[in-house]
N, C-alpha and C positions, 0 to 999 in steps of 0.2 A: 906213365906208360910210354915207351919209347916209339916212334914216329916211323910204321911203316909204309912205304909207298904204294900208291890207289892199283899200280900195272906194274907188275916186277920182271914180267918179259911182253917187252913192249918190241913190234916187229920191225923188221932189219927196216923197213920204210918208214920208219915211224917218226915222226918232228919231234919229239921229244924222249930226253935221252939222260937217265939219272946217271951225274959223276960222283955221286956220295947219298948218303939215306937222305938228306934235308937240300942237295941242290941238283937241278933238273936243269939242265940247258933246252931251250924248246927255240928250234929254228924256224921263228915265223917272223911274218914282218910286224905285228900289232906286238910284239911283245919287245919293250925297247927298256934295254938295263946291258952293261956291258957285256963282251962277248954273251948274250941273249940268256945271260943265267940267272934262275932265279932261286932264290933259299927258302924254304919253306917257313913261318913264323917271323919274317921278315915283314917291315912295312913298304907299303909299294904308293903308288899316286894311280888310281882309276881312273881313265878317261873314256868319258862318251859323250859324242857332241863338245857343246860348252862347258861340260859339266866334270869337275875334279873333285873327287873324292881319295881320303886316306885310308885304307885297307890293309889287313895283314891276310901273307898268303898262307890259305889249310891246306890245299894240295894240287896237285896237276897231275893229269894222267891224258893216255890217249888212246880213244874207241872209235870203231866206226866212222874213220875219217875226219873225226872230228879232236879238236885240243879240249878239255875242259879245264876249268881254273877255275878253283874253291876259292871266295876272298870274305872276310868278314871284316864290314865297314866299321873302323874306329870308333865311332863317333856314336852310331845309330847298335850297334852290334849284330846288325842283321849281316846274315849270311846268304851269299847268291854264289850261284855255278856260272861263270861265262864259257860261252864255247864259240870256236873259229874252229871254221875249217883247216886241214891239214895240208890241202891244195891251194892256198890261195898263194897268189906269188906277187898280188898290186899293190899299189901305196897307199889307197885310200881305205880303210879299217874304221866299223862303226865304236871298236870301243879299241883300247890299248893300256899296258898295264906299263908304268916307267919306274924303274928303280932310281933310288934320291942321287946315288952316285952318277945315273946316264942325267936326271935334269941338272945338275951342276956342272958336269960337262959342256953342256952347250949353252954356261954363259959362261967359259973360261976362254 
């Protein structure tokens, strides 16, 4: 079944902004993978707090001022919604999602 996206007219304000059916640019600062894109069915690294987990992304969409991020943990196979706000503009974020290409970057 082929993969369609959660918000298919998502508003002109909107953080997030699909360039193709499976990759989503979402301009916030908790989300750190190059230019801020992420692919859907991709694995990503979860962070909150101390805490790293491996995850693959199910979807991202954007309601109600809020981002949500579908991830299902590798490891455990549980599935969680995280959600940030679409307003937020600071540097300190309780969770963040990093693609393996942006952590490789900053030991280069």
């Amino acid at each position: 079944m082929p993969y369609t996206p959660h918000c298919d007219k998502p508003s002109q304000t909107s953080k997030v902004q699909y360039i193709s059916p499976l990759t989503v640019v979402v301009d916030l600062p908790f989300i750190l993978s190059n230019e801020r894109k992420l692919t859907v069915g991709s694995p990503y690294l979860y962070l909150e707090g101390s805490h790293i987990t491996a995850v693959k992304l199910l979807d991202v969409w954007d309601a109600d001022k809020y981002v949500h991020v579908k991830i299902q943990d590798l490891t455990t196979g549980t599935i969680t919604i995280l959600k940030g706000s679409s307003d937020y503009s600071g540097d300190n974020c309780l969770w963040s999602l990093a693609s393996l290409d942006y952590v490789q970057s900053l030991t280069n």
